[in-house]
VOBA-1610 file (N, C-alpha, C; in pm, whole numbers, padded with zeros to 5 digits, always signed):
BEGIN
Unk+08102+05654+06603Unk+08115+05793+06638Unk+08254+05817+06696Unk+08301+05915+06653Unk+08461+05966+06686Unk+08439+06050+06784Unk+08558+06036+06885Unk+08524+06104+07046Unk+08620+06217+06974Unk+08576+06336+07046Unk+08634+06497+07022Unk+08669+06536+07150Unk+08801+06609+07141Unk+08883+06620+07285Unk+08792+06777+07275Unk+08731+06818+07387Unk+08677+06953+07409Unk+08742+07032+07467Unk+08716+07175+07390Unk+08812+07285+07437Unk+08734+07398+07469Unk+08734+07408+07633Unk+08590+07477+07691Unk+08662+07665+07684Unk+08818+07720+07644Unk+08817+07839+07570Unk+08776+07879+07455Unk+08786+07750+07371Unk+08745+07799+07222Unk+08628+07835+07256Unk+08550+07817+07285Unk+08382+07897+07282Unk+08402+08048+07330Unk+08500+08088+07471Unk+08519+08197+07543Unk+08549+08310+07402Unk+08672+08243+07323Unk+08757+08350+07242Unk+08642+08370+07140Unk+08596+08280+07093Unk+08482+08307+06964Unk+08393+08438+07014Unk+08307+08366+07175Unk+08218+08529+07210Unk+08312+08634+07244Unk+08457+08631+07262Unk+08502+08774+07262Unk+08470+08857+07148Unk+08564+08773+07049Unk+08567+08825+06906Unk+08407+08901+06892Unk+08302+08775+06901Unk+08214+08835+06812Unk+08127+08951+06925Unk+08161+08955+07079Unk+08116+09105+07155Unk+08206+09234+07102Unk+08353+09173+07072Unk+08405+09309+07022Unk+08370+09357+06859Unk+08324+09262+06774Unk+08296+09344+06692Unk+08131+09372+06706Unk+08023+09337+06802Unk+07895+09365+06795Unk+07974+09564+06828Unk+08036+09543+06977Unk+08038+09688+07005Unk+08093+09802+06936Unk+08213+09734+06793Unk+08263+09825+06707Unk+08176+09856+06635Unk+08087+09780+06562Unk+07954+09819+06467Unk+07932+09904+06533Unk+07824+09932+06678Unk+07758+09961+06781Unk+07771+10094+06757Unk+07927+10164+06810Unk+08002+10288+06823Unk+08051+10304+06715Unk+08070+10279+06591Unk+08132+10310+06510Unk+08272+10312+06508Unk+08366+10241+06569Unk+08476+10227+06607Unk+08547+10245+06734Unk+08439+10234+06859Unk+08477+10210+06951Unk+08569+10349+07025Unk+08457+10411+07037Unk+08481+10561+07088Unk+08538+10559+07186Unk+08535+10449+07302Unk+08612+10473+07418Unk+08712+10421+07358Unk+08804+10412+07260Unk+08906+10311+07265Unk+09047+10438+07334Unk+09092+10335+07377Unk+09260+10370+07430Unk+09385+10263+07374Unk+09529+10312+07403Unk+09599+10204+07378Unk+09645+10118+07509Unk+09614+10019+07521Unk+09564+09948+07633Unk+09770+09869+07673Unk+09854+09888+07548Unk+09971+09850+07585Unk+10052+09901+07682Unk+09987+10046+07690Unk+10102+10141+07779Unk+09997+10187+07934Unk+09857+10115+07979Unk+09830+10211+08040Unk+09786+10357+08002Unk+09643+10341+07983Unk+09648+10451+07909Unk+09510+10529+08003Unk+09572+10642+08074Unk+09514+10727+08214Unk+09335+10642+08266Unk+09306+10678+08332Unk+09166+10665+08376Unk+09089+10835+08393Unk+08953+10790+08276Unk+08907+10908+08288Unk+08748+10954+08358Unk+08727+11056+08362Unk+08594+11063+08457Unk+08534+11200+08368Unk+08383+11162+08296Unk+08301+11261+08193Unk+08229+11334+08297Unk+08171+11450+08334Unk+08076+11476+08400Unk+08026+11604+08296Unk+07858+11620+08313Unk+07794+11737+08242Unk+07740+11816+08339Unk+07776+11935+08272Unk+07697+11998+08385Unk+07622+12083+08344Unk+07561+12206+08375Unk+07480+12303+08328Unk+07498+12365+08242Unk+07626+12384+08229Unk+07668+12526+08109Unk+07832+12411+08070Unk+07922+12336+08117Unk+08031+12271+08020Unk+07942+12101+08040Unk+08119+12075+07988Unk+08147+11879+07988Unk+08289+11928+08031Unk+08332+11812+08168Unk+08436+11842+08235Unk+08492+11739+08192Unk+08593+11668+08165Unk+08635+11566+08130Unk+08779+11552+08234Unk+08791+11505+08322Unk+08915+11450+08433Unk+08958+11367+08364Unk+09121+11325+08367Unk+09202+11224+08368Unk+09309+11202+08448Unk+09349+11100+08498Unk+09492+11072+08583Unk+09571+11050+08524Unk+09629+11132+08562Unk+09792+11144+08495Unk+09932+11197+08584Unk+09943+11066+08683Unk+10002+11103+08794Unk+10170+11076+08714Unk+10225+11155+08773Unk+10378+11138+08728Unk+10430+11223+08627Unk+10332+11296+08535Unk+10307+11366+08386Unk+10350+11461+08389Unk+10425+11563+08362Unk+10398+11693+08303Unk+10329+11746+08198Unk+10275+11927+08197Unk+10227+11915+08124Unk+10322+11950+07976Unk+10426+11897+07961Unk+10558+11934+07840Unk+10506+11803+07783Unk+10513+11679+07878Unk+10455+11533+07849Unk+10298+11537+07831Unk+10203+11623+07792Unk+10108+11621+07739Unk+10059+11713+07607Unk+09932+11626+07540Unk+09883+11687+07434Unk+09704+11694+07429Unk+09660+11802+07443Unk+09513+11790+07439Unk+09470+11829+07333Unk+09388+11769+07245Unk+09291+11828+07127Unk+09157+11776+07129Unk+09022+11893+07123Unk+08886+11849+07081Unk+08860+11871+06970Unk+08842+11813+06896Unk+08723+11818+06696Unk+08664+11720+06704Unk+08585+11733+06641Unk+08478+11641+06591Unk+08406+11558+06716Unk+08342+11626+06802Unk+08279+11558+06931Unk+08401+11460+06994Unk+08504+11515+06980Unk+08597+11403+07065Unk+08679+11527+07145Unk+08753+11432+07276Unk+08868+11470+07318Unk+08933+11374+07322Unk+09114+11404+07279Unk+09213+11290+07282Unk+09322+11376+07340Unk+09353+11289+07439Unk+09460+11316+07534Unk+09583+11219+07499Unk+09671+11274+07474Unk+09810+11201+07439Unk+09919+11284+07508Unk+10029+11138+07588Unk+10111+11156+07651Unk+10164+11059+07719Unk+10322+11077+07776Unk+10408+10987+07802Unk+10428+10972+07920Unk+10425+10873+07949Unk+10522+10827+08128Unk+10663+10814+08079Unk+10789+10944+08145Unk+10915+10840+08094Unk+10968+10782+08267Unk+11024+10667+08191Unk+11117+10597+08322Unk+11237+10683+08384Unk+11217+10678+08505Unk+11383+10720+08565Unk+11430+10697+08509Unk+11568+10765+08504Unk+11709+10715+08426Unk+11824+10649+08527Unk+11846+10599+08559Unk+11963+10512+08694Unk+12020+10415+08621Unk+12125+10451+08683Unk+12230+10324+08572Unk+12265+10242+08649Unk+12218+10252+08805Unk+12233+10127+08873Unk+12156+10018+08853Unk+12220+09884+08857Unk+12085+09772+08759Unk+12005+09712+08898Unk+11909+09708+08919Unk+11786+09653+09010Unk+11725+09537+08947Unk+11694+09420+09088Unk+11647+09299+09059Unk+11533+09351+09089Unk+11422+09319+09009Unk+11295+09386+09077Unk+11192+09206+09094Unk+11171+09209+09166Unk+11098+09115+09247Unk+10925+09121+09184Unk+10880+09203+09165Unk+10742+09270+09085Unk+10781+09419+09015Unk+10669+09407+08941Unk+10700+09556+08881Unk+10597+09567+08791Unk+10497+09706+08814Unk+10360+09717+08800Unk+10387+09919+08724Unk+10478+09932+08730Unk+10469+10083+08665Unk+10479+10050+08533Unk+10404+10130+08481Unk+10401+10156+08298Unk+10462+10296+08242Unk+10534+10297+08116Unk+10595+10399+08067Unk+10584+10339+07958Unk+10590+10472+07898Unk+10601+10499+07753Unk+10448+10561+07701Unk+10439+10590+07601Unk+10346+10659+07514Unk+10196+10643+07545Unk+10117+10716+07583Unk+09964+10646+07553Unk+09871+10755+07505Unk+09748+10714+07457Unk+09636+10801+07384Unk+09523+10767+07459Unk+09435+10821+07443Unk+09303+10799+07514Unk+09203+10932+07474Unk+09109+10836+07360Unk+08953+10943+07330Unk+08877+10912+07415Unk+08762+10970+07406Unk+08652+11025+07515Unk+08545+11120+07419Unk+08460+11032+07398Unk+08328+11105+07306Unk+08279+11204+07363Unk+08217+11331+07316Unk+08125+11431+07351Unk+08018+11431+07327Unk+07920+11487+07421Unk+07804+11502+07363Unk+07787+11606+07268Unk+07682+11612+07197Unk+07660+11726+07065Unk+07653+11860+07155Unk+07679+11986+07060Unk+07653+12115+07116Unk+07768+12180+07169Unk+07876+12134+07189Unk+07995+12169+07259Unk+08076+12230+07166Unk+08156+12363+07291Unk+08245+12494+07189Unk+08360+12429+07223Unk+08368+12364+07091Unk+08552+12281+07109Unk+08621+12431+07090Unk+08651+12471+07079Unk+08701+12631+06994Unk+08736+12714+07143Unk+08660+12696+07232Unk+08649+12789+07388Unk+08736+12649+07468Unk+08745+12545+07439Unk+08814+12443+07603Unk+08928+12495+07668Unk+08909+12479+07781Unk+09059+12483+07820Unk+09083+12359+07885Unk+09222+12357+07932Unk+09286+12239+08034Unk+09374+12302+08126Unk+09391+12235+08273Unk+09456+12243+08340Unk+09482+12133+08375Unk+09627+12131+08452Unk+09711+12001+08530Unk+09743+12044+08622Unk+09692+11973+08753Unk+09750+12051+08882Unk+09724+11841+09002Unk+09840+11855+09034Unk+09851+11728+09136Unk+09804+11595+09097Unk+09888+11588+08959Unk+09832+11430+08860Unk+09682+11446+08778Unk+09618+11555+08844Unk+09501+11540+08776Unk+09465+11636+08616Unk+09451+11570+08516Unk+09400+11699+08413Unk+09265+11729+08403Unk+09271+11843+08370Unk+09083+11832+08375Unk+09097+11950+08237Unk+08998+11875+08155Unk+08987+11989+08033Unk+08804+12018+08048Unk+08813+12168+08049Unk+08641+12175+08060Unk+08630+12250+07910Unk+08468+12208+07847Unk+08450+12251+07769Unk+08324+12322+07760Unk+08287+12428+07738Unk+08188+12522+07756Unk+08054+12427+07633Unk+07951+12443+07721Unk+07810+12417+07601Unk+07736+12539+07520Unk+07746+12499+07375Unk+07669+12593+07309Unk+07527+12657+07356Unk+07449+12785+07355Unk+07324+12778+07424Unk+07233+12714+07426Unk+07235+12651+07320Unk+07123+12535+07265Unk+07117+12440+07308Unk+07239+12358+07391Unk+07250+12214+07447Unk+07249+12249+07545Unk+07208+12366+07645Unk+07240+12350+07769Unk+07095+12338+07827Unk+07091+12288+07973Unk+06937+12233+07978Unk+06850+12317+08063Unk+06771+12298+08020Unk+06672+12413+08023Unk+06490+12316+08147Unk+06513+12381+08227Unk+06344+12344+08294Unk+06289+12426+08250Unk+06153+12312+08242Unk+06035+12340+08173Unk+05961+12303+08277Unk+05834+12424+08310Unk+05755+12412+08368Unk+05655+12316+08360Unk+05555+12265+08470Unk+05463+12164+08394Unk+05322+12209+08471Unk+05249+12212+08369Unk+05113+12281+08301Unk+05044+12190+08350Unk+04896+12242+08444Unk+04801+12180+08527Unk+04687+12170+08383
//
């Protein structure tokens, strides 16, 4: 019997692979996806009675440096961090800021008037609300003795 040098990542990378494609099947291409190179905002879904509020951080942003569009049960937010410009050269010791380009979808639930959203940007935060059709909005129902 031939001794085998063991490689206790190869097993790790195999179950990545095969969790990321269980969850692409899953979603159909991975509805939360973002581009994960640039930092791409942190977002927060909430429903409420009558919209879907959708928050994102987008500290540093303008809104000239943003793009909002909803179709097809999605919202995608696209936009840039740019770097200062200084032509003085800095040793930087760490360095944790991200710039440049990023995207980020965010699925909807059914029933929603993409056609009515709006957005605002006020103190890093965007928030695009989107109004619910009458039909998806929720309704109590009494309960019968």
């Amino acid at each position: 019997m031939a001794l085998m040098k063991w490689e206790p990542s190869e097993g790790l990378a195999t179950l990545q692979r095969e969790m990321n494609r269980l969850l692409e099947s899953f979603f159909g291409g991975s509805p939360w996806r973002f581009d994960e190179s640039m930092s791409a905002p942190a977002v927060e879904v909430a429903d409420t009675q009558d919209t879907v509020v959708v928050k994102a951080q987008v500290p540093g942003v303008s809104k000239e440096q943003l793009q909002v569009t909803v179709s097809e049960g999605m919202v995608t937010i696209k936009g840039e961090r740019k770097e200062e410009e200084k032509k003085e050269e800095k040793n930087y010791l760490h360095r944790e800021f991200r710039y440049g380009a990023f995207t980020r979808t965010v699925p909807l639930p059914a029933g929603v008037q993409a056609e009515k959203a709006t957005a605002q940007l006020k103190d890093g935060m965007l928030e695009v609300t989107i109004p619910k059709s009458a039909g998806a909005r929720v309704k109590e129902i009494p309960i019968g003795v």
